[in-house]
N, C-alpha and C positions, 0 to 999 in steps of 0.2 A: 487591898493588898493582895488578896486570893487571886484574882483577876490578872492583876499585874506580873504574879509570880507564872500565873497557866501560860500568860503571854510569852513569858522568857523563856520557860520549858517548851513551848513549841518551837520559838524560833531557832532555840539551840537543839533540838530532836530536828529542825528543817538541813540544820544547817551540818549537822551529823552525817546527815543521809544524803546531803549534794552539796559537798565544798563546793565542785567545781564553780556556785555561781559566786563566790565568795573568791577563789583562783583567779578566774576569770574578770572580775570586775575593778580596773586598775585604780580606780579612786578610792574603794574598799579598802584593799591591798595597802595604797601608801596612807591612808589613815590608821592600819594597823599598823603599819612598821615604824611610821610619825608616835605611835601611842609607845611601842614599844622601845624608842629610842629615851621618851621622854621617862619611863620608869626606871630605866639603866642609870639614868643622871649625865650627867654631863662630863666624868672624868672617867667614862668608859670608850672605849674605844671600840667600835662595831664592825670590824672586818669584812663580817659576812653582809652587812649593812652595804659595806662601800663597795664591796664584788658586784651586789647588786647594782646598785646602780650603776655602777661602767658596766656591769651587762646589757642593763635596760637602755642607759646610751649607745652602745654596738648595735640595741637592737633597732630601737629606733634611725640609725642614719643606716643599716642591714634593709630596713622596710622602706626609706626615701630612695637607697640604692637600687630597689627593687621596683619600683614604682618607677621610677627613670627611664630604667631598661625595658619594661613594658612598655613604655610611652613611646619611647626609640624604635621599638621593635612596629608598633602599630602604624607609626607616622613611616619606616621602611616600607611595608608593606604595602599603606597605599602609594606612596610616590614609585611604586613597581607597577602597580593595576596600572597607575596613572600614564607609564611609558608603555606599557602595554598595551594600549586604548588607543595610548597615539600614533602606536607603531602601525597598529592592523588596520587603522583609518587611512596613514601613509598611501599604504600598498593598495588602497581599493582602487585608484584611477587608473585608467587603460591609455591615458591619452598624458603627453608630459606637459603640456600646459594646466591641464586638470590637478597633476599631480603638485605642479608649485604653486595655483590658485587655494587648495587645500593644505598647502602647508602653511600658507599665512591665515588661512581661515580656520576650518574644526580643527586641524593638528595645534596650532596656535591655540587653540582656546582650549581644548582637552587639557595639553599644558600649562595651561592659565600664566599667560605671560600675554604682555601689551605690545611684545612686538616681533618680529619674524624675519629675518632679511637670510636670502641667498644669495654669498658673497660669491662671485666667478673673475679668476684674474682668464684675461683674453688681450691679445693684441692689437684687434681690430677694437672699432668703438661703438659704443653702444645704440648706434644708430638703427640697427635693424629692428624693421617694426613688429617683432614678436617680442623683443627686449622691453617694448613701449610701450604695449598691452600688461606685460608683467612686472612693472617697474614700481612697483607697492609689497611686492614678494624676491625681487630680484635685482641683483646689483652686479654689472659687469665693470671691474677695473682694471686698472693695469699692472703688469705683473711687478711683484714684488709687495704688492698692497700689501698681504693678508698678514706676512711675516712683520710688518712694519705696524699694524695694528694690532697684531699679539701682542709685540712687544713694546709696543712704543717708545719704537726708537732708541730701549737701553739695549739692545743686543742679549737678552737673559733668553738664557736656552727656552726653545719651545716646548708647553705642553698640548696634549691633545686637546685638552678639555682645561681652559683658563675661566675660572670666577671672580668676578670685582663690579665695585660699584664704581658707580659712572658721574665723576664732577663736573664735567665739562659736555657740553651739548654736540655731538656729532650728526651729522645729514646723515649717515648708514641708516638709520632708524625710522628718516620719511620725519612721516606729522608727527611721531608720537615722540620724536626727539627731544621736546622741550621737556618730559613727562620722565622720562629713563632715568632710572638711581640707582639701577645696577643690571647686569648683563653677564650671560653664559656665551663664549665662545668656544666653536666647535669648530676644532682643524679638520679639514677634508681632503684626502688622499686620493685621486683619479684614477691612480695606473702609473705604469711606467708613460713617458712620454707626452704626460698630461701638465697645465701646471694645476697649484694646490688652489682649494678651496675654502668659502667658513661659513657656516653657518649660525647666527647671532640670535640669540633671543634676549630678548629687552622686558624690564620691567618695570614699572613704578615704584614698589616697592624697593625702598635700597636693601633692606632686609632678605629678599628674597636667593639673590647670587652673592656668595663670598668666598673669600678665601677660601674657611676653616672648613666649609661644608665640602661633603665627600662627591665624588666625583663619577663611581662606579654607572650608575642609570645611563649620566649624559655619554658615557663614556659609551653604552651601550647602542644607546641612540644613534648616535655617529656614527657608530661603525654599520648599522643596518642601513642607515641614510647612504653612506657611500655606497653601497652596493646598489639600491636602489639606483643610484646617479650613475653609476658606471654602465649599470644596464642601459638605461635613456641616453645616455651619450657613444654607448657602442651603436 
């Protein structure tokens, strides 16, 4: 009994001198307030009881919301390295065959997407053989295409940057066309006097390109891409 008593007087002189592990330890905690509900009896009504827990509920979905937005913020941040890496790779070639053999290659892959196409509406037809050489990377149509594959054919105003998964199998995408489950389109602006252009990236993933997701990066992409093209075509 001596024994058992020193025991108790320690652990209550432990616990004197650092609640906090006793504050701090949430299973502790609702076992004490479990014990302390259960001496009140049953026709008391525990106020401070029930503040607590829609506190400790606030807190908890406070710490899921907080967690989220971390997660947001980190998955941000690399999809920024990510355009960033693929931007300064764009810009390395000196030569513009070089530059659209590398947009369907490392730029393509930096990006992690299965597929690449530079769409060009032209007059003339595809015939000329530097068009034949790049024709895994590049796609010359006729005018009017790009608008009619924005919108497919409902007439809904254009955006710059359209997201959607892909049900139906298109030839724009080469071999990898049977594979595509969803795709980023990317309107491209020449100049005055030019016509429009678009730039497609494909994925397997359907997951990957949607609606809901935000827009800002490829938006950014685009806009450096056109300059890029304006240069090689001045």
């Amino acid at each position: 009994m001596s024994s058992k008593a020193k025991m108790e007087d320690n652990l209550r002189e432990r616990i004197i001198q650092q609640p906090d592990f006793i504050l701090e330890d949430q299973d502790v905690m609702h076992a004490l307030i479990a014990a302390n509900e259960r001496a009140m009896g049953g026709n008391i009504v525990d106020l401070r009881g029930i503040a607590m827990d829609r506190l400790e509920a606030r807190l908890d979905r406070l710490e899921d919301t907080n967690r989220s937005v971390i997660a947001a913020a980190y998955e941000n941040l690399a999809g920024t390295n990510q355009v960033h890496r693929a931007i300064l790779r764009m810009l390395d070639p000196v030569e513009f065959e070089g530059f659209l053999r590398d947009l369907g290659g490392d730029v393509a892959h930096i990006l992690r997407v299965d597929s690449m196409r530079l769409v060009l509406e032209l007059v003339q037809n595809d015939a000329d053989p530097a068009v034949q050489r790049l024709g895994t990377v590049l796609s010359v149509v006729e005018p009017g295409f790009v608008e009619q594959y924005l919108t497919q054919g409902r007439g809904s105003p254009q955006r710059q940057v359209t997201l959607r998964q892909v049900h139906e199998e298109t030839e724009l995408h080469g071999e990898a066309a049977p594979f595509i489950r969803s795709e980023a389109c990317l309107r491209l602006d020449f100049g005055n006097g030019r016509l429009p252009g678009m730039l497609v990236m494909g994925a397997e993933d359907p997951h990957q390109f949607t609606p809901q997701q935000g827009t800002d990066l490829l938006t950014f992409f685009g806009g450096v891409f056109e300059r890029a093209m304006r240069r090689w075509l001045s």
